[in-house]
C-alpha positions as a LaTeX table, in Angstrom:
\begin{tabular}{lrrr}
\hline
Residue & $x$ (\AA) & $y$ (\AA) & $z$ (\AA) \\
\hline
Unk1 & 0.00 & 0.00 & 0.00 \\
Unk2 & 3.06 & 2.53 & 0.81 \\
Unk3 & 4.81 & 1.66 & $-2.74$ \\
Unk4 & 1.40 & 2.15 & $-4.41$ \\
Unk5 & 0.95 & 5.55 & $-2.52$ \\
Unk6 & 3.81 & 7.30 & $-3.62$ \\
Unk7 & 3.33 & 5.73 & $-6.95$ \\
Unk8 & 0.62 & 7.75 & $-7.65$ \\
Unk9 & 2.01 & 10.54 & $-5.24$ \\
Unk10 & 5.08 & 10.68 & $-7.12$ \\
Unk11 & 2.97 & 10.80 & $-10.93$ \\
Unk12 & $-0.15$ & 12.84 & $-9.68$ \\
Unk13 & 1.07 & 15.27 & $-6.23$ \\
Unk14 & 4.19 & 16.16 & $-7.09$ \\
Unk15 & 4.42 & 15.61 & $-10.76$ \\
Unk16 & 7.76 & 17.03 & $-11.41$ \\
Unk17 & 6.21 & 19.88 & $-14.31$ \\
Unk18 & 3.46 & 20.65 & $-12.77$ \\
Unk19 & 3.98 & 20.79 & $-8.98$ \\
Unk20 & 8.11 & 21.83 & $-9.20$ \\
Unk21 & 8.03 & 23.25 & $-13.28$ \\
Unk22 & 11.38 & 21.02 & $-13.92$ \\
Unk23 & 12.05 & 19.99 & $-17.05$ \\
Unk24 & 10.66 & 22.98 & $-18.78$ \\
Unk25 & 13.09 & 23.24 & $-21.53$ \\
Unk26 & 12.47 & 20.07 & $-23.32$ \\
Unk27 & 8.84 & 19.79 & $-22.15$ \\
Unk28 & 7.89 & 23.14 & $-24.79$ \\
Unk29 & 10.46 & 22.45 & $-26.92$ \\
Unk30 & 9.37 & 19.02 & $-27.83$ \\
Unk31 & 5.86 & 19.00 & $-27.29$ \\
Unk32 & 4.67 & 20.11 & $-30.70$ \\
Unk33 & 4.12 & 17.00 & $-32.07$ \\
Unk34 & 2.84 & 13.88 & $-30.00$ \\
Unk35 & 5.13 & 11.21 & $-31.82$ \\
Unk36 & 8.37 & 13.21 & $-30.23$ \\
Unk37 & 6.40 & 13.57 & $-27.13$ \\
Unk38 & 5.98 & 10.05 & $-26.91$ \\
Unk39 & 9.57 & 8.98 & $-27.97$ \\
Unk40 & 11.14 & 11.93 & $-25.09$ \\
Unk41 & 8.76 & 10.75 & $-22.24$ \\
Unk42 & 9.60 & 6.89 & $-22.62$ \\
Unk43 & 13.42 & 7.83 & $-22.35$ \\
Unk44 & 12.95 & 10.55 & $-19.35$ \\
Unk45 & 10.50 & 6.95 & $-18.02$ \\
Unk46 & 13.51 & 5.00 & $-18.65$ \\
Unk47 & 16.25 & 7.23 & $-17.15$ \\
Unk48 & 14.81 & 7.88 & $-13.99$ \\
Unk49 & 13.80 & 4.77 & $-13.41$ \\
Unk50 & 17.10 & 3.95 & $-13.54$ \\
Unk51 & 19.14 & 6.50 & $-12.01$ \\
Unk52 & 17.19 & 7.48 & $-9.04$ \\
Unk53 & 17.59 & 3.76 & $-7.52$ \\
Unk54 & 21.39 & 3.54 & $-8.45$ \\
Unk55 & 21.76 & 7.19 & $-7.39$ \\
Unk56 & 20.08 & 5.56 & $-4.24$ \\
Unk57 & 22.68 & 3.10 & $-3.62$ \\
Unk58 & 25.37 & 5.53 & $-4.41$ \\
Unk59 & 24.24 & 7.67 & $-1.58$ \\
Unk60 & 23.61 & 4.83 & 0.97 \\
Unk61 & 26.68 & 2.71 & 0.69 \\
Unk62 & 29.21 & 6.38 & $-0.75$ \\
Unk63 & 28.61 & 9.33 & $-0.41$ \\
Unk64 & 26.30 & 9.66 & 3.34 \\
Unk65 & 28.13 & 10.55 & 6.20 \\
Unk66 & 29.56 & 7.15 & 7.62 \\
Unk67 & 28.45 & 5.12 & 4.26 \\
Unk68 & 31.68 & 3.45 & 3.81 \\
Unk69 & 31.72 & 2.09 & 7.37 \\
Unk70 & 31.35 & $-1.28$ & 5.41 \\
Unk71 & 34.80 & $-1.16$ & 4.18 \\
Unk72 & 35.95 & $-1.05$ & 7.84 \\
Unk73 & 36.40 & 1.52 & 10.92 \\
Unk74 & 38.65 & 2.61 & 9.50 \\
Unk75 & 36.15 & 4.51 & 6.26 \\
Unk76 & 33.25 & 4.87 & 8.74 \\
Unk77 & 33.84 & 8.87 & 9.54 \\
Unk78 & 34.41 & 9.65 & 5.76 \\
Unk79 & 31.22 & 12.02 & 4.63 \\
Unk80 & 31.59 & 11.96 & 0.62 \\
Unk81 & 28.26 & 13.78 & 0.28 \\
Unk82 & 29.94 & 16.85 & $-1.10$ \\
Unk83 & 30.40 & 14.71 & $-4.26$ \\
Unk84 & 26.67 & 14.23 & $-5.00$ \\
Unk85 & 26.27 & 16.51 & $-7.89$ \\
Unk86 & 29.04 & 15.21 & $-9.59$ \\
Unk87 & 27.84 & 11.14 & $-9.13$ \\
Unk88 & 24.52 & 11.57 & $-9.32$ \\
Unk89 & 25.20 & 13.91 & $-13.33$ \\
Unk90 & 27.62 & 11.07 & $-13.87$ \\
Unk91 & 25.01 & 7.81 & $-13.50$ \\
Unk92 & 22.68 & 10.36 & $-15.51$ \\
Unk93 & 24.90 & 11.11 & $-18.13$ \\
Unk94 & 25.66 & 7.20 & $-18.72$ \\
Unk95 & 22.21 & 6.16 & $-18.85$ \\
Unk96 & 21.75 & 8.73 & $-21.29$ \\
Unk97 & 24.15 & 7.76 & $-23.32$ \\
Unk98 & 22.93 & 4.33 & $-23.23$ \\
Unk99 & 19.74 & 5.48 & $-24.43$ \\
Unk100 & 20.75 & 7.81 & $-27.17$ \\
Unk101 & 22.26 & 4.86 & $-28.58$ \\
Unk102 & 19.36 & 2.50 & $-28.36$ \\
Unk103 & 16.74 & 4.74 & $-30.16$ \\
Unk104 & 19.50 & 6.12 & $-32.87$ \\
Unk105 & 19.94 & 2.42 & $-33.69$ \\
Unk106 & 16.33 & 1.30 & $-33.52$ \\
Unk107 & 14.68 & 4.47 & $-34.53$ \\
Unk108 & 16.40 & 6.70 & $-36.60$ \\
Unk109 & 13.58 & 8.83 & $-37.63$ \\
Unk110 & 12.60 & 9.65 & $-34.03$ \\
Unk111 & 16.41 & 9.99 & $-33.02$ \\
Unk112 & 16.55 & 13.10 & $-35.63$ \\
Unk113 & 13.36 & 14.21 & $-34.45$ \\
Unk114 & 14.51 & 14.87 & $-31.23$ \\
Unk115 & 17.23 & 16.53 & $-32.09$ \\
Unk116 & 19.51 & 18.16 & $-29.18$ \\
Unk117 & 17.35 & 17.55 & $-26.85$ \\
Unk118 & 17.98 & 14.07 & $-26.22$ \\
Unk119 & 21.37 & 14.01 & $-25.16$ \\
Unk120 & 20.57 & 17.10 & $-23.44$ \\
Unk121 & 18.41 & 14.78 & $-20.61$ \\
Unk122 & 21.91 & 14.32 & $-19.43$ \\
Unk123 & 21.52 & 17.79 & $-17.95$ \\
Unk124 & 17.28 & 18.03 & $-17.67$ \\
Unk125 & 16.78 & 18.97 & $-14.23$ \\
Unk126 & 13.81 & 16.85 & $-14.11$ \\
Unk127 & 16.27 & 13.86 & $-14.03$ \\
Unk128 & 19.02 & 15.63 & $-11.42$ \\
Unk129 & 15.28 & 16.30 & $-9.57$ \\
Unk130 & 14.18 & 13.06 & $-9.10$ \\
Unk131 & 17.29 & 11.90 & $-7.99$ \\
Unk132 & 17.84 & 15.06 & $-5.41$ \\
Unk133 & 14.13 & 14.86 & $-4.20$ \\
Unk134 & 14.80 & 11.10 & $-3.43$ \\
Unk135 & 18.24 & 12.09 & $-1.43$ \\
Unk136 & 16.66 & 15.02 & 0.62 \\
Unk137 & 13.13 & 13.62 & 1.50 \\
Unk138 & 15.36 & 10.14 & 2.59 \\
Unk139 & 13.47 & 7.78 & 0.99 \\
Unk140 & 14.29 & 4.34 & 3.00 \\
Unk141 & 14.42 & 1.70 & 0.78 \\
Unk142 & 15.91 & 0.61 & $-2.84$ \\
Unk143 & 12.18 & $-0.47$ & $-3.97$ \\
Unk144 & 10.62 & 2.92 & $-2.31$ \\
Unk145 & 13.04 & 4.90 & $-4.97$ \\
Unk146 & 12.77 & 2.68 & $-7.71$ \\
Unk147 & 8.83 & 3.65 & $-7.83$ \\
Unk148 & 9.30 & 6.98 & $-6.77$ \\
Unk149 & 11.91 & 7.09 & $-10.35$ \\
Unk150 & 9.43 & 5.04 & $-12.31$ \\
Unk151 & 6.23 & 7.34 & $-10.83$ \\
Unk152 & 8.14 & 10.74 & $-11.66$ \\
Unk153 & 9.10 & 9.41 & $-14.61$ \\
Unk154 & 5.18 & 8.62 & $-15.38$ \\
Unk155 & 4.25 & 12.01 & $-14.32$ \\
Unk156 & 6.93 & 14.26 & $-16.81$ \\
Unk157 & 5.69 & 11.98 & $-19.27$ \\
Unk158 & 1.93 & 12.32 & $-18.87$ \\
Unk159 & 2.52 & 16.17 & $-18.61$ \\
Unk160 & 4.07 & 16.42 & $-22.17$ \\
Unk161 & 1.90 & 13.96 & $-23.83$ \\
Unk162 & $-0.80$ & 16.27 & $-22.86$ \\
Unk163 & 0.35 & 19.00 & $-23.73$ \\
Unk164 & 1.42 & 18.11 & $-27.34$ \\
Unk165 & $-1.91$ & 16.46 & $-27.76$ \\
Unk166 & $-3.57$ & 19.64 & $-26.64$ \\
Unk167 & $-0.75$ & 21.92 & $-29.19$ \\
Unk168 & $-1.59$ & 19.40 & $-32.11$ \\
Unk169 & $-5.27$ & 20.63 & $-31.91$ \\
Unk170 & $-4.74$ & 24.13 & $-30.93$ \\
Unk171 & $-3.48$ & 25.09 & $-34.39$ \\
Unk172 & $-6.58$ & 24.78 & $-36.01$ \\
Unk173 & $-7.63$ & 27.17 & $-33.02$ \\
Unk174 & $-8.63$ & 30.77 & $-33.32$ \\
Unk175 & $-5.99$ & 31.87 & $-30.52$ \\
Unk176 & $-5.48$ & 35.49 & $-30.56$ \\
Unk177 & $-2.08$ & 36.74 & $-32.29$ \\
Unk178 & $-0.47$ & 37.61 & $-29.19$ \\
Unk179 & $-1.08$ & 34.46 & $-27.19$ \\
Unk180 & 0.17 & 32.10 & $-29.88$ \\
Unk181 & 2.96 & 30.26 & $-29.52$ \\
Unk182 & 5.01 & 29.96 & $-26.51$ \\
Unk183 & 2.06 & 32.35 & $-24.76$ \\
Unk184 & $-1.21$ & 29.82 & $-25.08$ \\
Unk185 & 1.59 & 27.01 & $-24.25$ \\
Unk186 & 2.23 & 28.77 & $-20.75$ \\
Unk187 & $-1.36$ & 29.53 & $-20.10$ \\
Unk188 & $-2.63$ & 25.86 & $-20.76$ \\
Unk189 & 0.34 & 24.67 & $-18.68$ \\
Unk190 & $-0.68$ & 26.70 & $-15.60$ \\
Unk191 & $-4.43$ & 25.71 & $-15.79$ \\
Unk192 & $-3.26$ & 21.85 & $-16.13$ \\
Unk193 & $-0.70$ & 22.47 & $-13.38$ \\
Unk194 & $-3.85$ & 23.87 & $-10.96$ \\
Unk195 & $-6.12$ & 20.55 & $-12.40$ \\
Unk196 & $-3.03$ & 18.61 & $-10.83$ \\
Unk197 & $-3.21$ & 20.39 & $-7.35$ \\
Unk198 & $-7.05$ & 19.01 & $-7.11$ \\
Unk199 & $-5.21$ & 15.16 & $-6.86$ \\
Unk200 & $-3.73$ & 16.77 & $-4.01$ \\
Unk201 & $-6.47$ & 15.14 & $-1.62$ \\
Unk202 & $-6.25$ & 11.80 & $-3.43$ \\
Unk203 & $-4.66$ & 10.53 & $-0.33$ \\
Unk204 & $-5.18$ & 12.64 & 2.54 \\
Unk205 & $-8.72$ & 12.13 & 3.28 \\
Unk206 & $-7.82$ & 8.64 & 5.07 \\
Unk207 & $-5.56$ & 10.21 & 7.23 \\
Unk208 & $-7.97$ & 13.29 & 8.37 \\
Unk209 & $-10.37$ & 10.79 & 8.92 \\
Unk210 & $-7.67$ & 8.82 & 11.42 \\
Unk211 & $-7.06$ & 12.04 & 12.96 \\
Unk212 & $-10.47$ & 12.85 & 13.61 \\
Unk213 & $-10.99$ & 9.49 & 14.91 \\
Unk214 & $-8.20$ & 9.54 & 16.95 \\
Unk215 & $-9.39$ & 13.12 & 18.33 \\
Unk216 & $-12.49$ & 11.92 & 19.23 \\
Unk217 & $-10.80$ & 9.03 & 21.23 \\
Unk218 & $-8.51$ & 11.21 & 23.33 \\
Unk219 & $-12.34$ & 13.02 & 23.95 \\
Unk220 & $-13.98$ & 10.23 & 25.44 \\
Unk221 & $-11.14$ & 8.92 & 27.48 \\
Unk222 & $-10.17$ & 12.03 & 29.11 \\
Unk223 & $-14.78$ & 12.23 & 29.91 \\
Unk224 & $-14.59$ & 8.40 & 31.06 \\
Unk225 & $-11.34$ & 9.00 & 33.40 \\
Unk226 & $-13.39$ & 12.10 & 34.80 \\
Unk227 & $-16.42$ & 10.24 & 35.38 \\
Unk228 & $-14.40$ & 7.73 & 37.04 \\
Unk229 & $-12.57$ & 10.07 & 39.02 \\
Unk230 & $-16.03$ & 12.15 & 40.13 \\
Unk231 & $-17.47$ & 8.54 & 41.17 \\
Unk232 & $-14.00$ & 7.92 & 43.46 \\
Unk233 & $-14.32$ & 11.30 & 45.12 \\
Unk234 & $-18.07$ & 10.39 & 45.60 \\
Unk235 & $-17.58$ & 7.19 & 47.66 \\
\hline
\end{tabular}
């Protein structure tokens, strides 16, 4: 139930372009045509669903404060975590690389579409995001950041698929000459950014409801312990 949580959490609540507006860049650059949108989302899916959990490990067993403790007493006071931007752009840059050579080899058409912009993932701050979000809100576990990777990863590509489906149709549009172009783009994104903020109570109701239960609780014990007291004093 926790992994499914921040599953959806990670795609939905904090969807890293519309509840943090990383990844920008590539998300209006490429987002005029839904084929590129598609081919640029399933290799930002595929990169941080890969980094974020090795970037994961990296941190645990490298670069925290006392993470090399397992190479002896000697390495357990090293703190390497000054080195995070530079591993963390490092893994990145590899899986990138990896990736650019997958879809230039299988899909040449779509590797020319892309253009720049997909070796330039290597440095999308949507990626570096994911894998900073995971250090500083300490996610516990190696399957915890593998599905927060995979969920962000969901989430920057649902964003840009939408918003290339909605730019394919808005040409035929009647949009006024000074909102076309980048302008409308902008606009749409900030109304489908404040459609994303309603998921935001997707899953807290449960827990108000455990609050309010608990509450109530606290209520009647602290009425029962009086009425037990009163009946003491009584007697």
């Amino acid at each position: 139930m926790e992994l499914l949580e921040l599953f959806f959490k990670s795609i939905f609540i904090d969807n890293m372009v519309f509840a943090t507006f990383l990844g920008m860049c590539s998300y209006l650059a490429v987002s005029k045509k839904v084929s590129t949108a598609v081919g640029l989302g399933a290799a930002v899916i595929f990169v941080l669903a890969i980094t974020v959990p090795l970037n994961w490990l990296l941190d645990q067993y490298i670069l925290q404060e006392g993470a090399l403790s397992w190479l002896g007493e000697d390495f357990a006071s090293y703190d390497l975590s000054f080195l995070s931007f530079i591993m963390f752009i490092a893994t990145i840059a590899t899986m990138v690389q990896l990736v650019e050579i997958v879809v230039e080899k299988f899909s040449p058409s779509l590797y020319n579409s892309l253009g720049i912009f997909l070796p330039l993932i290597a440095v999308n701050c949507a990626i570096l995001g994911g894998s900073l979000f995971m250090q500083s809100r300490e996610i516990p576990t190696l399957g915890q950041a593998t599905v927060y990777g995979l969920g962000s990863g969901i989430g920057w590509f649902l964003a840009i698929l939408a918003i290339a489906a909605i730019r394919e149709k808005i040409r035929y549009s009647n949009v006024p000459a000074a909102l076309r172009g980048l302008g409308i783009t902008f606009i749409i994104t900030g109304l489908m950014a404040i459609g994303f903020m309603s998921f935001g109570g997707m899953l807290t109701g449960g827990d108000e409801e455990t609050k309010e239960e608990k509450t109530v609780q606290v209520e009647t014990s602290k009425v029962n312990q009086e009425l037990v007291t009163n009946t003491k004093i009584e007697e």
